[in-house]
PDBQT receptor file of N, H, CA, C and O in Angstrom, charges set to zero:
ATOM      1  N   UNK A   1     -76.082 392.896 181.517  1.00  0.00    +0.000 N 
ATOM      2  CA  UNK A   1     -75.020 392.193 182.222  1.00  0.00    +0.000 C 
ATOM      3  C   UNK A   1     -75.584 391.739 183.567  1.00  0.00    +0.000 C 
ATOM      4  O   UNK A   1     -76.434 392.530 183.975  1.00  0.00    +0.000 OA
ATOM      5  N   UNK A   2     -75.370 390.732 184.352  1.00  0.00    +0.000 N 
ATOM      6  H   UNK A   2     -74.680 390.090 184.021  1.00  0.00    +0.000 HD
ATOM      7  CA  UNK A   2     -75.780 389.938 184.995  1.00  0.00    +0.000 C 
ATOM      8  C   UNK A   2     -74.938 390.176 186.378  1.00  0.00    +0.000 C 
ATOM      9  O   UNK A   2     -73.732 390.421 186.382  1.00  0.00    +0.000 OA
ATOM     10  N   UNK A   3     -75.613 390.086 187.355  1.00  0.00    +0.000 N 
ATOM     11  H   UNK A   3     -76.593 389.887 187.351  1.00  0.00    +0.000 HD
ATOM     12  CA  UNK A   3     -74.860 389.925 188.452  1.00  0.00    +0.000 C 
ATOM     13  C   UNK A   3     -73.717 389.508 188.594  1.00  0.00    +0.000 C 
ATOM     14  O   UNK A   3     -72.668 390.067 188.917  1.00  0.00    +0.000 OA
ATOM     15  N   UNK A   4     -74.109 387.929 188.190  1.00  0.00    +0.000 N 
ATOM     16  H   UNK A   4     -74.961 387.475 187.927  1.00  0.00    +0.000 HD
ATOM     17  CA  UNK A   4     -72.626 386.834 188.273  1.00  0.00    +0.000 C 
ATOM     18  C   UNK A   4     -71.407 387.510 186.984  1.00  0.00    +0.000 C 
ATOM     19  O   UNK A   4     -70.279 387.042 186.828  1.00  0.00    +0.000 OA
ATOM     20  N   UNK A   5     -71.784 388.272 186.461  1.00  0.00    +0.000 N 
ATOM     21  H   UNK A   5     -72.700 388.653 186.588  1.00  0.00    +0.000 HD
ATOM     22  CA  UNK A   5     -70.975 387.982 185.238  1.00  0.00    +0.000 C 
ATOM     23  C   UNK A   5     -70.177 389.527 185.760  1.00  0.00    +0.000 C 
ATOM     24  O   UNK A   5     -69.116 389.851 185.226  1.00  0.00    +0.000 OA
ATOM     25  N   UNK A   6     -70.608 390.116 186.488  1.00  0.00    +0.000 N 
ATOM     26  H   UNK A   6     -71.470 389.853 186.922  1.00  0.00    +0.000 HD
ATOM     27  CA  UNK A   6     -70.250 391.540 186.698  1.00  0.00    +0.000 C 
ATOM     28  C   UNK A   6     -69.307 391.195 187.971  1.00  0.00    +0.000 C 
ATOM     29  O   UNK A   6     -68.376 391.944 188.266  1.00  0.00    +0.000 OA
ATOM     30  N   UNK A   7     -69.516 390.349 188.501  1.00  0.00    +0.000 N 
ATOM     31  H   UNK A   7     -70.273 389.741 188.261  1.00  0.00    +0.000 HD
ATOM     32  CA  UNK A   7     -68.454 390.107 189.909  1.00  0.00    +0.000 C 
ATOM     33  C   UNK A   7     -67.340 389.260 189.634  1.00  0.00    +0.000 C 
ATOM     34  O   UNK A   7     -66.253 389.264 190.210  1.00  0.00    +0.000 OA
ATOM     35  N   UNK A   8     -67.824 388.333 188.438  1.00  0.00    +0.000 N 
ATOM     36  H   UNK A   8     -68.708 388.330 187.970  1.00  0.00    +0.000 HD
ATOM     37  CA  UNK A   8     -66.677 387.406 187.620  1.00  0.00    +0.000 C 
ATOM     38  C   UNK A   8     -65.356 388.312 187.400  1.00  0.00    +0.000 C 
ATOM     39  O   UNK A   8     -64.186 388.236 187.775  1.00  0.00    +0.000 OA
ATOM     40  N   UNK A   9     -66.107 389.201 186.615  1.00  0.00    +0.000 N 
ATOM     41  H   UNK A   9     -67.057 389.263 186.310  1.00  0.00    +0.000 HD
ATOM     42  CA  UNK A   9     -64.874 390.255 185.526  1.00  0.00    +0.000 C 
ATOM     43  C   UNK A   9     -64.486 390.896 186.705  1.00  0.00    +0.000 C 
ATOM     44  O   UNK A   9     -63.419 391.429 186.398  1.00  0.00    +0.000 OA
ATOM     45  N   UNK A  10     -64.767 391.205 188.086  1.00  0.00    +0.000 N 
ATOM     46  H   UNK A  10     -65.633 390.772 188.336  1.00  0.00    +0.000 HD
ATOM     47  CA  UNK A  10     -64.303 392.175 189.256  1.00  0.00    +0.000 C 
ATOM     48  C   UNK A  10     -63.371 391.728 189.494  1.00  0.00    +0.000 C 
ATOM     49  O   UNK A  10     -62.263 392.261 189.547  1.00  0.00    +0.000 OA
ATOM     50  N   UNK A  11     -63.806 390.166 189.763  1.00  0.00    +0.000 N 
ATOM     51  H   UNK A  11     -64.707 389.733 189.720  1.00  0.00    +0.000 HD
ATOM     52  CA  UNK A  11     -62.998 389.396 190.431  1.00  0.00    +0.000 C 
ATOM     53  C   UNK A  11     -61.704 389.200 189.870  1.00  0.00    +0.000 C 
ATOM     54  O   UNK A  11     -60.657 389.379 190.492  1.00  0.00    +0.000 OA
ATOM     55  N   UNK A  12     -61.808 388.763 188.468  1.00  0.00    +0.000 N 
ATOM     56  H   UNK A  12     -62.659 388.618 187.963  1.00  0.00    +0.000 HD
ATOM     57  CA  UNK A  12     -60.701 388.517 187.730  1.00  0.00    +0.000 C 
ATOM     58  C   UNK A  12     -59.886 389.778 187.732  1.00  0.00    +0.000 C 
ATOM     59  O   UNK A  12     -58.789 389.654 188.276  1.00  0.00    +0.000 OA
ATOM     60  N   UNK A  13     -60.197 391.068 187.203  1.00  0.00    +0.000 N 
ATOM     61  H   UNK A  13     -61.088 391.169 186.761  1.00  0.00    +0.000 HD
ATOM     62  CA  UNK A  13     -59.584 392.411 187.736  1.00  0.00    +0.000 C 
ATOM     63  C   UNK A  13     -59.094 392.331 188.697  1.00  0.00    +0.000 C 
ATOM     64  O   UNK A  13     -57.932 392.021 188.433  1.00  0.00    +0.000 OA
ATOM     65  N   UNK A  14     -59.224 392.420 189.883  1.00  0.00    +0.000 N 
ATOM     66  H   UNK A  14     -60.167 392.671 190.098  1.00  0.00    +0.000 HD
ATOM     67  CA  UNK A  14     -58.263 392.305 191.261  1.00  0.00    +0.000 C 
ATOM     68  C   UNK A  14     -57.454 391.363 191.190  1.00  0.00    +0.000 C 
ATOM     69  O   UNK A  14     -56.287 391.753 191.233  1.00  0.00    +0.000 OA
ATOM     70  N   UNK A  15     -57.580 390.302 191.100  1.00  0.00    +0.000 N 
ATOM     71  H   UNK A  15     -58.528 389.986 191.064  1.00  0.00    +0.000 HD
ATOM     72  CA  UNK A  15     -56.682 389.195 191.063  1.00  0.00    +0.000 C 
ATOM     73  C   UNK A  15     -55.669 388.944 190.284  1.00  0.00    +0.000 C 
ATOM     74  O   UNK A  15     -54.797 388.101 190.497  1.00  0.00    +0.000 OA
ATOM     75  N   UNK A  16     -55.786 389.932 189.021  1.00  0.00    +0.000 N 
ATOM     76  H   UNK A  16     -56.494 390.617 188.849  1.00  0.00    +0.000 HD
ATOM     77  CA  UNK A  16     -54.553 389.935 187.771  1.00  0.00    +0.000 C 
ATOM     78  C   UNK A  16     -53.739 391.122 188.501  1.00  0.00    +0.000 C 
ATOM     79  O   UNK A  16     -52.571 390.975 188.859  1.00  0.00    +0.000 OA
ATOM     80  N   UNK A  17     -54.473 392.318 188.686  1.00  0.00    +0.000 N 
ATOM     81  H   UNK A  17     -55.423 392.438 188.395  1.00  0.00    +0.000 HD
ATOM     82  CA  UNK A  17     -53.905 393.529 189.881  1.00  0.00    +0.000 C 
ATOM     83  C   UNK A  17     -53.337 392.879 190.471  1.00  0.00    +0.000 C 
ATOM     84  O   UNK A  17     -52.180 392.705 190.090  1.00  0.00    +0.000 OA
ATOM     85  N   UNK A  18     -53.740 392.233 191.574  1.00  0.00    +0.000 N 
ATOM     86  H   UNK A  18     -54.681 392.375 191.884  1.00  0.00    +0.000 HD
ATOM     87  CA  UNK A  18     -53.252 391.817 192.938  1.00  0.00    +0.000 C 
ATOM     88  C   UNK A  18     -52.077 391.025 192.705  1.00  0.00    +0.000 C 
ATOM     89  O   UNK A  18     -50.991 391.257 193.236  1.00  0.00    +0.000 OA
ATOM     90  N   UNK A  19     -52.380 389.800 191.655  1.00  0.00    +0.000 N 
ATOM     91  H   UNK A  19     -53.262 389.612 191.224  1.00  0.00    +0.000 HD
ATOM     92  CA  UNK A  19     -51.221 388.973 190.988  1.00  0.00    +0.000 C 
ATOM     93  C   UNK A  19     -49.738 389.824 190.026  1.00  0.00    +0.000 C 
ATOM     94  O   UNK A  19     -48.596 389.401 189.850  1.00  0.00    +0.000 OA
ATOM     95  N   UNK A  20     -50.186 390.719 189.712  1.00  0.00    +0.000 N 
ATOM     96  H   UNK A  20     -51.114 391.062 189.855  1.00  0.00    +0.000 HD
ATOM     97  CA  UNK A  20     -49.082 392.013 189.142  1.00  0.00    +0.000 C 
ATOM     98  C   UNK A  20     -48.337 392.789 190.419  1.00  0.00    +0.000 C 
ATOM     99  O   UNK A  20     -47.881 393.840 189.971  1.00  0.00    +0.000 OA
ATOM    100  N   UNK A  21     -48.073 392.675 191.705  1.00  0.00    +0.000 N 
ATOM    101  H   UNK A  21     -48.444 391.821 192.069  1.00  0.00    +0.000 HD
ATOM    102  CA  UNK A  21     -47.915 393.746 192.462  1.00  0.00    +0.000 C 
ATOM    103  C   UNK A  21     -47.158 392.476 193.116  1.00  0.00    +0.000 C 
ATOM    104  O   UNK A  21     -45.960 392.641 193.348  1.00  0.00    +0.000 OA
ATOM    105  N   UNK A  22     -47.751 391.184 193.447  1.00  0.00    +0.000 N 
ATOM    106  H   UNK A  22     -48.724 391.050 193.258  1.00  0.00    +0.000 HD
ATOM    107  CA  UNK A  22     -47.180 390.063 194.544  1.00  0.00    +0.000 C 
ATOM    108  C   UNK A  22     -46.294 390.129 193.628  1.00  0.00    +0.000 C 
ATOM    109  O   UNK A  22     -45.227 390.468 194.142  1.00  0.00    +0.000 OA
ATOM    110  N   UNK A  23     -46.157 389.894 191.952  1.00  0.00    +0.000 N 
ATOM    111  H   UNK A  23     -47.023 389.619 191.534  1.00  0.00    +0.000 HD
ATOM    112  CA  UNK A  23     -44.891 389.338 191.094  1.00  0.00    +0.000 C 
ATOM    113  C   UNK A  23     -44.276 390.723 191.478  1.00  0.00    +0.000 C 
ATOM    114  O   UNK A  23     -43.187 390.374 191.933  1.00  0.00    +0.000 OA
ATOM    115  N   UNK A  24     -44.311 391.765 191.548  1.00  0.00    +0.000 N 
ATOM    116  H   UNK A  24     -45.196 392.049 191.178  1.00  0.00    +0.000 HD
ATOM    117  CA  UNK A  24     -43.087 393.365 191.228  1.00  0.00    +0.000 C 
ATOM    118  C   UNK A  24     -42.624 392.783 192.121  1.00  0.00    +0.000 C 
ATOM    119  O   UNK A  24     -41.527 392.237 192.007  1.00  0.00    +0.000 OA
ATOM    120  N   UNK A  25     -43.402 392.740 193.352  1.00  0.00    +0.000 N 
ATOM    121  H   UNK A  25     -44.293 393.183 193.444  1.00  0.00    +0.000 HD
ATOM    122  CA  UNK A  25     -42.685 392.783 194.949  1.00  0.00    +0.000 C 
ATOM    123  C   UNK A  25     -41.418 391.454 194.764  1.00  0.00    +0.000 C 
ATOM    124  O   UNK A  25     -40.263 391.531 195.182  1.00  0.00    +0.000 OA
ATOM    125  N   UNK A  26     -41.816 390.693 194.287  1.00  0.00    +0.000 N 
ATOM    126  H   UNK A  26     -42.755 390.630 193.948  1.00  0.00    +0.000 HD
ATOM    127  CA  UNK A  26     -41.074 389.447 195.088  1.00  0.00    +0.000 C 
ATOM    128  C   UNK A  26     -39.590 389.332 193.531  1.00  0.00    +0.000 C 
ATOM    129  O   UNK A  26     -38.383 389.095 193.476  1.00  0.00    +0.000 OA
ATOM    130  N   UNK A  27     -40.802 389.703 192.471  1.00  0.00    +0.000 N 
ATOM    131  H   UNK A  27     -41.783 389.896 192.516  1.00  0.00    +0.000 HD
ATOM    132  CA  UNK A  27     -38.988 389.740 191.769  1.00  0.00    +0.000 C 
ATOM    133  C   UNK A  27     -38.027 391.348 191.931  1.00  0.00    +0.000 C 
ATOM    134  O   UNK A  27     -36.982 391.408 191.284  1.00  0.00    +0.000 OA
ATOM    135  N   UNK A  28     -38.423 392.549 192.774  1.00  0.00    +0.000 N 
ATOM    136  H   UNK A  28     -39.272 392.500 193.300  1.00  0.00    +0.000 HD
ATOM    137  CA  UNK A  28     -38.070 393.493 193.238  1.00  0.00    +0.000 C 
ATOM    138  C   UNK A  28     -36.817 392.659 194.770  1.00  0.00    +0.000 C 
ATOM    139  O   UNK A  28     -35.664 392.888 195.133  1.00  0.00    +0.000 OA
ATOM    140  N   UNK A  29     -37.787 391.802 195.162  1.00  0.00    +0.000 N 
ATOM    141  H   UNK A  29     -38.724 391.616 194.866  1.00  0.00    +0.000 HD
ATOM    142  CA  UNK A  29     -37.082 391.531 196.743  1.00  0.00    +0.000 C 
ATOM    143  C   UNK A  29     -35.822 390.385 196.471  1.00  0.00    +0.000 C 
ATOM    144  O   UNK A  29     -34.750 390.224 197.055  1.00  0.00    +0.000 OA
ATOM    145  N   UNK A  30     -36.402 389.726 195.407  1.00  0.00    +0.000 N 
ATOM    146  H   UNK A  30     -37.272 389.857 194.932  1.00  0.00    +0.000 HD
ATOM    147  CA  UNK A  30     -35.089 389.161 194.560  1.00  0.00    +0.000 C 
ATOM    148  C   UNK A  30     -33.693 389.595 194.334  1.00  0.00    +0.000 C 
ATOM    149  O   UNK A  30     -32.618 389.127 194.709  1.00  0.00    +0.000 OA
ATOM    150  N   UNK A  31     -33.971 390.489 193.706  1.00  0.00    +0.000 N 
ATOM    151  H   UNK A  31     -34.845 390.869 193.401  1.00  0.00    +0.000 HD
ATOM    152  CA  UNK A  31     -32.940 391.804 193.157  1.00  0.00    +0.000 C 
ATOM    153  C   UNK A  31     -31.975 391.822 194.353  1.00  0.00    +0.000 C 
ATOM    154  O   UNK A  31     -30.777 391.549 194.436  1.00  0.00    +0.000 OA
ATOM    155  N   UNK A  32     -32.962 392.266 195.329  1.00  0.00    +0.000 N 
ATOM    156  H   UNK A  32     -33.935 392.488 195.262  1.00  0.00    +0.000 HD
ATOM    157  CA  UNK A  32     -32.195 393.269 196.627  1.00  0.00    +0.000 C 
ATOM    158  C   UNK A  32     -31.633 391.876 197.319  1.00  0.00    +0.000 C 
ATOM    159  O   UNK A  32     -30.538 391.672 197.843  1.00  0.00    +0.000 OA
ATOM    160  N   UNK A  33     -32.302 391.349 197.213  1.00  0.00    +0.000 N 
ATOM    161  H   UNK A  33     -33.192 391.514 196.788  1.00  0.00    +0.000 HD
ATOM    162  CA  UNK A  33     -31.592 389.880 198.023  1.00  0.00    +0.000 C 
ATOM    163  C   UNK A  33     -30.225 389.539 197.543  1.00  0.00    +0.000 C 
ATOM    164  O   UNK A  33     -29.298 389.319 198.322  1.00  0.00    +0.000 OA
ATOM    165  N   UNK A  34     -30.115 389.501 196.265  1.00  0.00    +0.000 N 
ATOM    166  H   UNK A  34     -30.868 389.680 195.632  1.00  0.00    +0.000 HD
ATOM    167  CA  UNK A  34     -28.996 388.850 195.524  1.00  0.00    +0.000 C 
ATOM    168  C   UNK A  34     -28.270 389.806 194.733  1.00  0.00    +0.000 C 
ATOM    169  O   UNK A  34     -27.505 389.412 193.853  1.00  0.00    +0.000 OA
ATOM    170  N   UNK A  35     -28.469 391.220 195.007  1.00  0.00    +0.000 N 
ATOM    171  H   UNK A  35     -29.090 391.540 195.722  1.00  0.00    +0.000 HD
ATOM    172  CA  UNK A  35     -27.446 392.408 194.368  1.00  0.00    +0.000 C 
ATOM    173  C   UNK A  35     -26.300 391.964 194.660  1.00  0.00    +0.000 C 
ATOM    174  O   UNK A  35     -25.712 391.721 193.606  1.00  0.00    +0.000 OA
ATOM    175  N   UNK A  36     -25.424 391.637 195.898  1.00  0.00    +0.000 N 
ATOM    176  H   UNK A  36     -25.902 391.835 196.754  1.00  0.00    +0.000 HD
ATOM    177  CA  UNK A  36     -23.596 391.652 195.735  1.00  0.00    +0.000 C 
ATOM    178  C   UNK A  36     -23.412 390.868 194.738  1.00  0.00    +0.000 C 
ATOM    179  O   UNK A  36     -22.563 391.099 193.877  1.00  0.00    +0.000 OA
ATOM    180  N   UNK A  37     -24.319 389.668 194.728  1.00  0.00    +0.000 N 
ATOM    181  H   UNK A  37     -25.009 389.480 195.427  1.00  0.00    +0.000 HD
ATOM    182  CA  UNK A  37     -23.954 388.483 193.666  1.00  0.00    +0.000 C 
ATOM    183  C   UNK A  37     -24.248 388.974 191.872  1.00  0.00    +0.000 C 
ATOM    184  O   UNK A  37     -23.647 388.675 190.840  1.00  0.00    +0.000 OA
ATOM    185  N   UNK A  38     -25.385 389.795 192.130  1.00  0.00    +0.000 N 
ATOM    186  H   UNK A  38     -25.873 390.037 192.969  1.00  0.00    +0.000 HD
ATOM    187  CA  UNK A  38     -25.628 390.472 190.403  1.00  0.00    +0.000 C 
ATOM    188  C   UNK A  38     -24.118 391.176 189.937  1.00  0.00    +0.000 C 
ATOM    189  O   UNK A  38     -23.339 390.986 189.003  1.00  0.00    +0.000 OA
ATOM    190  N   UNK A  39     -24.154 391.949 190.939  1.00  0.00    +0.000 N 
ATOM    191  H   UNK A  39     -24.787 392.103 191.697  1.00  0.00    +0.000 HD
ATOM    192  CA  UNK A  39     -23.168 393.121 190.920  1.00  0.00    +0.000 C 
ATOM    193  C   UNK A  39     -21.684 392.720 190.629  1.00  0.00    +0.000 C 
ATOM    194  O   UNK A  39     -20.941 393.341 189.869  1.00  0.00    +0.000 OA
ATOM    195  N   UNK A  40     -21.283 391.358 191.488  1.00  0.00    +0.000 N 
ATOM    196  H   UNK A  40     -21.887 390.853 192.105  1.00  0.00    +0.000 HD
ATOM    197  CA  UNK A  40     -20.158 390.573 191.198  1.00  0.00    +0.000 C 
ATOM    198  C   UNK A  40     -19.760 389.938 189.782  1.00  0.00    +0.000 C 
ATOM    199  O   UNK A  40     -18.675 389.834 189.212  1.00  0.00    +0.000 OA
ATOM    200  N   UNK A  41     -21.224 389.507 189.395  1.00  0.00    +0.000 N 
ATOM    201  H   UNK A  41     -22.106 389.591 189.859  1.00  0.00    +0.000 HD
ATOM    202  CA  UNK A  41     -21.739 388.805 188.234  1.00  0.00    +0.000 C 
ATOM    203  C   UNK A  41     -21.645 389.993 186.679  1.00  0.00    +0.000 C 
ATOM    204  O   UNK A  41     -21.554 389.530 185.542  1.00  0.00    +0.000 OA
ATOM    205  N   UNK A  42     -21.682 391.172 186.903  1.00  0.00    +0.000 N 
ATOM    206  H   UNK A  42     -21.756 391.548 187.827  1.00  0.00    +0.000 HD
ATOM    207  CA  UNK A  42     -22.184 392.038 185.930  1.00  0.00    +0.000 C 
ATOM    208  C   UNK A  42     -20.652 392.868 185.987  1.00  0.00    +0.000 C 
ATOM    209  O   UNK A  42     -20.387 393.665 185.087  1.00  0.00    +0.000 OA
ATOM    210  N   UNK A  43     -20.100 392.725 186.622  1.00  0.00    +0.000 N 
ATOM    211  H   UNK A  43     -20.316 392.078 187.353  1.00  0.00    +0.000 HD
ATOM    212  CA  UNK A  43     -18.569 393.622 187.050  1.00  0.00    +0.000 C 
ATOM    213  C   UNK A  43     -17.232 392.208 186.631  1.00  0.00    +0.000 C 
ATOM    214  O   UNK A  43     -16.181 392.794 186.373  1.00  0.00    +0.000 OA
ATOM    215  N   UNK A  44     -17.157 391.596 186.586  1.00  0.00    +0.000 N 
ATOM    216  H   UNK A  44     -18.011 391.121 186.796  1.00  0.00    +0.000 HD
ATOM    217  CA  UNK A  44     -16.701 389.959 186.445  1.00  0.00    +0.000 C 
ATOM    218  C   UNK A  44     -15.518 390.774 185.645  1.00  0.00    +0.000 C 
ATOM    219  O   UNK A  44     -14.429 391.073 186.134  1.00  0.00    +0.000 OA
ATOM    220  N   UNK A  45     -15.966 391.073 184.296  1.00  0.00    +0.000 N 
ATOM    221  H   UNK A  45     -16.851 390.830 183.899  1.00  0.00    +0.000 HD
ATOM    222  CA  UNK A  45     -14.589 391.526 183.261  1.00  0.00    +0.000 C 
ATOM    223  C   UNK A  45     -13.677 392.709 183.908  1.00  0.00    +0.000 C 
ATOM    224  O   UNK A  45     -12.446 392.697 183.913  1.00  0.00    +0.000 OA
ATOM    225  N   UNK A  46     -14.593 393.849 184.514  1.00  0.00    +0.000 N 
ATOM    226  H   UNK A  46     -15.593 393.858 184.511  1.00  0.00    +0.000 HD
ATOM    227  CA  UNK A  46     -13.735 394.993 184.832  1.00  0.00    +0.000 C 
ATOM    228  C   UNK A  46     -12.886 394.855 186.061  1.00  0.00    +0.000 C 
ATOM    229  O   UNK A  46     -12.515 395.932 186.528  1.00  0.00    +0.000 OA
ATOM    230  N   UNK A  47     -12.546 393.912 186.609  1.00  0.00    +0.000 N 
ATOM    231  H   UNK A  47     -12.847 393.037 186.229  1.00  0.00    +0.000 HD
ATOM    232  CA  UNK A  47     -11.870 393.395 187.787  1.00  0.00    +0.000 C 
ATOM    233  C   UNK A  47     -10.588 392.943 187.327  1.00  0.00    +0.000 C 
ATOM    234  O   UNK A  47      -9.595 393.124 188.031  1.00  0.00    +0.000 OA
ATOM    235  N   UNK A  48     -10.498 392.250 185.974  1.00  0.00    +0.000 N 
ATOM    236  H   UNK A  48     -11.305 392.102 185.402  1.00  0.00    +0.000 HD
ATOM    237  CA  UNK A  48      -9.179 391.461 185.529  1.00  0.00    +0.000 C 
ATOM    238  C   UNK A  48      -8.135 392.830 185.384  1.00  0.00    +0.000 C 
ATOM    239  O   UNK A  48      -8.351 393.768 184.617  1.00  0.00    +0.000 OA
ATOM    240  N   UNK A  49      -6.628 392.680 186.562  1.00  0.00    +0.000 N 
ATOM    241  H   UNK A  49      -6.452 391.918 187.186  1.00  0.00    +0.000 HD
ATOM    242  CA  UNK A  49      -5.791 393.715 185.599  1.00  0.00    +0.000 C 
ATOM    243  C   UNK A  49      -4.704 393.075 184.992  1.00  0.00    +0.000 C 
ATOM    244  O   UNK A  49      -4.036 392.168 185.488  1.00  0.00    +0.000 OA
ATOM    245  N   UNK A  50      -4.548 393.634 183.806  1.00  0.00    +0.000 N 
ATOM    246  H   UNK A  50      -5.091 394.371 183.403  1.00  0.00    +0.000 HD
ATOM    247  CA  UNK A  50      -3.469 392.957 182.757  1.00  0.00    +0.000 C 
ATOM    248  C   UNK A  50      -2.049 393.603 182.645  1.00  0.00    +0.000 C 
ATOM    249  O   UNK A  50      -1.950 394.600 181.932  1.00  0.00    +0.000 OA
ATOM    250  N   UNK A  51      -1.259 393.261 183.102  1.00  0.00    +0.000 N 
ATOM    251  H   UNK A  51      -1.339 392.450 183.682  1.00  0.00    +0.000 HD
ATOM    252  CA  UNK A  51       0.032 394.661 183.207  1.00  0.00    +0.000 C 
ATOM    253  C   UNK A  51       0.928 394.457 182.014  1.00  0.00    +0.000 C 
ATOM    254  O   UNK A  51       0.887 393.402 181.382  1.00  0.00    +0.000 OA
ATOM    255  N   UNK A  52       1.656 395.344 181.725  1.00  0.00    +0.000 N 
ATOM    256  H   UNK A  52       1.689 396.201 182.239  1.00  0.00    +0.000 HD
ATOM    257  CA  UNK A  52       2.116 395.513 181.015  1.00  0.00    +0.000 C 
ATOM    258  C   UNK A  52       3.008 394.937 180.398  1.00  0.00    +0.000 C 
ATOM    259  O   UNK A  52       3.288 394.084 181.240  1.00  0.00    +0.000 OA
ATOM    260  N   UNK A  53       3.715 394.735 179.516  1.00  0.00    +0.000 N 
ATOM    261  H   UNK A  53       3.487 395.428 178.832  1.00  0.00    +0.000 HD
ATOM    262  CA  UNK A  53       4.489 393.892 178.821  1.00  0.00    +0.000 C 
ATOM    263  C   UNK A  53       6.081 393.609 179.645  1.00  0.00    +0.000 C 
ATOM    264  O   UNK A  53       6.813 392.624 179.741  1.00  0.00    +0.000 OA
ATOM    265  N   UNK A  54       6.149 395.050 180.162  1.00  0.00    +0.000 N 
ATOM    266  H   UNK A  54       5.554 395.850 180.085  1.00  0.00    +0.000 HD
ATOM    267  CA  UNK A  54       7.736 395.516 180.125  1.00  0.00    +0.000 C 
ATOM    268  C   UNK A  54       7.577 395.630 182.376  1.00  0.00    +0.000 C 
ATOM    269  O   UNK A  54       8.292 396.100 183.262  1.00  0.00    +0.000 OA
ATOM    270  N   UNK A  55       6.299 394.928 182.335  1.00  0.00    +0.000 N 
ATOM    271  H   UNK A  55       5.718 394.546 181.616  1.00  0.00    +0.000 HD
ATOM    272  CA  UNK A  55       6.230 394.836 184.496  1.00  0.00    +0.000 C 
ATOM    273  C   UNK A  55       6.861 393.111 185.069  1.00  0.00    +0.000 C 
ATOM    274  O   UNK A  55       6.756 391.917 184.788  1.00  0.00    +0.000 OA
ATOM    275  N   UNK A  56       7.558 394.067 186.059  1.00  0.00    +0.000 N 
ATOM    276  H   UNK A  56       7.644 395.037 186.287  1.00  0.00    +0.000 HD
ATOM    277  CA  UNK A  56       8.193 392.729 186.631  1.00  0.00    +0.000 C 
ATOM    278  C   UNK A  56       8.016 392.452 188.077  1.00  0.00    +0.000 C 
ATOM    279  O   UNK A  56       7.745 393.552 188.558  1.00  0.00    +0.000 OA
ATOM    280  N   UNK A  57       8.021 391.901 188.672  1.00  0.00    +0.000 N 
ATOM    281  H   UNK A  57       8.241 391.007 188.281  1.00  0.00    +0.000 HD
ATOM    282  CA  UNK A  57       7.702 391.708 190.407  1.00  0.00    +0.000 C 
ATOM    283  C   UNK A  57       8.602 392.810 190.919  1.00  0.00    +0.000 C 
ATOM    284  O   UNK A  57       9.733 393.115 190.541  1.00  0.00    +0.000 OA
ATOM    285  N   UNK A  58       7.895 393.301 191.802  1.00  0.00    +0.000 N 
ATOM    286  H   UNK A  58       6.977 393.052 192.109  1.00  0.00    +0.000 HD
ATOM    287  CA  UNK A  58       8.892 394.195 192.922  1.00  0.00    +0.000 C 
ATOM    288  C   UNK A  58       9.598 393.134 194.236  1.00  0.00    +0.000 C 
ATOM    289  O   UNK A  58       9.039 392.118 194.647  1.00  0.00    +0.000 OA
ATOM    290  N   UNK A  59      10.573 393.520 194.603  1.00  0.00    +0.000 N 
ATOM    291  H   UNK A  59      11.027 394.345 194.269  1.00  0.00    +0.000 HD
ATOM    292  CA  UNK A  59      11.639 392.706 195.739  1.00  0.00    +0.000 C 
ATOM    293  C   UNK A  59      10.516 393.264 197.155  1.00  0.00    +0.000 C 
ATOM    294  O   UNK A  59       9.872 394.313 197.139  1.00  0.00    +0.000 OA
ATOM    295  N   UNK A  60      10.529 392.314 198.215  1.00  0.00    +0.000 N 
ATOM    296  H   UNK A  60      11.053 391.462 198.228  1.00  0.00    +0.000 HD
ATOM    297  CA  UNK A  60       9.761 392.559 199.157  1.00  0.00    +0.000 C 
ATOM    298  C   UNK A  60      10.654 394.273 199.931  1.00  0.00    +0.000 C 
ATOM    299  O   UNK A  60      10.176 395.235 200.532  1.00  0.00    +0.000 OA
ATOM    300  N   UNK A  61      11.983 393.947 199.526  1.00  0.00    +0.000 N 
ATOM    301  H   UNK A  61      12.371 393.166 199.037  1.00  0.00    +0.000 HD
ATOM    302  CA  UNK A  61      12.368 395.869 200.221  1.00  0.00    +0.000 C 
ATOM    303  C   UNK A  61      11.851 396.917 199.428  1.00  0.00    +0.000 C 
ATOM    304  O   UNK A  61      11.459 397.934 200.001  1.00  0.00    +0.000 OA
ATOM    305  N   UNK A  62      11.761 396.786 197.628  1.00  0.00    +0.000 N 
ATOM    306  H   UNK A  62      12.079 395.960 197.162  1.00  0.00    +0.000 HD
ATOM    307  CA  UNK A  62      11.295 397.911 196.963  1.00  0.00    +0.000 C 
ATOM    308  C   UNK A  62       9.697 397.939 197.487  1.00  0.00    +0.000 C 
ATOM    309  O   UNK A  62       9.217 399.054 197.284  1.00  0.00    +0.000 OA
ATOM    310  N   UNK A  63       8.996 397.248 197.946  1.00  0.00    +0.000 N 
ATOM    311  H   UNK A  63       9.386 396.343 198.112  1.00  0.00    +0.000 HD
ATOM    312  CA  UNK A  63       7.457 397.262 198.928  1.00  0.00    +0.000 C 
ATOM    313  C   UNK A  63       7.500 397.792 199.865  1.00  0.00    +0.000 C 
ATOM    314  O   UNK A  63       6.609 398.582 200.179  1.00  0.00    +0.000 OA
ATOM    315  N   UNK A  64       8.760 397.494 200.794  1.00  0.00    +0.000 N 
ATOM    316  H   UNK A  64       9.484 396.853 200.539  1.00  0.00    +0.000 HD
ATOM    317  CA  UNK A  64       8.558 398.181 201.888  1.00  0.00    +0.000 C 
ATOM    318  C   UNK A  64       9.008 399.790 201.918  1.00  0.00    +0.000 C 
ATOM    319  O   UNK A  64       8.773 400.784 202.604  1.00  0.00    +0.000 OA
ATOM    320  N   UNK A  65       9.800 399.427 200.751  1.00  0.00    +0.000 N 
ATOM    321  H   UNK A  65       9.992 398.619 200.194  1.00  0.00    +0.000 HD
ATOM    322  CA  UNK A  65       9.859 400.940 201.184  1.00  0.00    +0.000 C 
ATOM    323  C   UNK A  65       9.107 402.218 200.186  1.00  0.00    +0.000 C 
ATOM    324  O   UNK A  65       9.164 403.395 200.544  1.00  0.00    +0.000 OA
TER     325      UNK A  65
């Protein structure tokens, strides 16, 4: 094996490394950037409430009191 051919394959090694760690980081910093919006996005159905057949508005006095 040859000089050049031994620093080639080094090279390429670090750089797929190095290129694997910039991608975690930045689709990791993604995440954290845009969690309320995932979180909003992934929660969407469990937010709807559906009441009951037999519910009717309350009068603003049955609220207040």
């Amino acid at each position: 094996m040859s000089l050049r051919t031994l620093v080639f394959w080094l090279h390429l090694l670090v750089g797929v490394t190095a290129g694997a760690v910039i991608l975690f980081m930045s689709v990791t910093g993604v995440i954290l950037a845009f969690e309320p919006q995932i979180t909003e996005w992934l929660e969407r159905d469990r937010r709807v409430i559906i009441p009951p057949p037999d519910a009717h508005p309350l009068s603003a006095e049955a609220i207040l009191t």
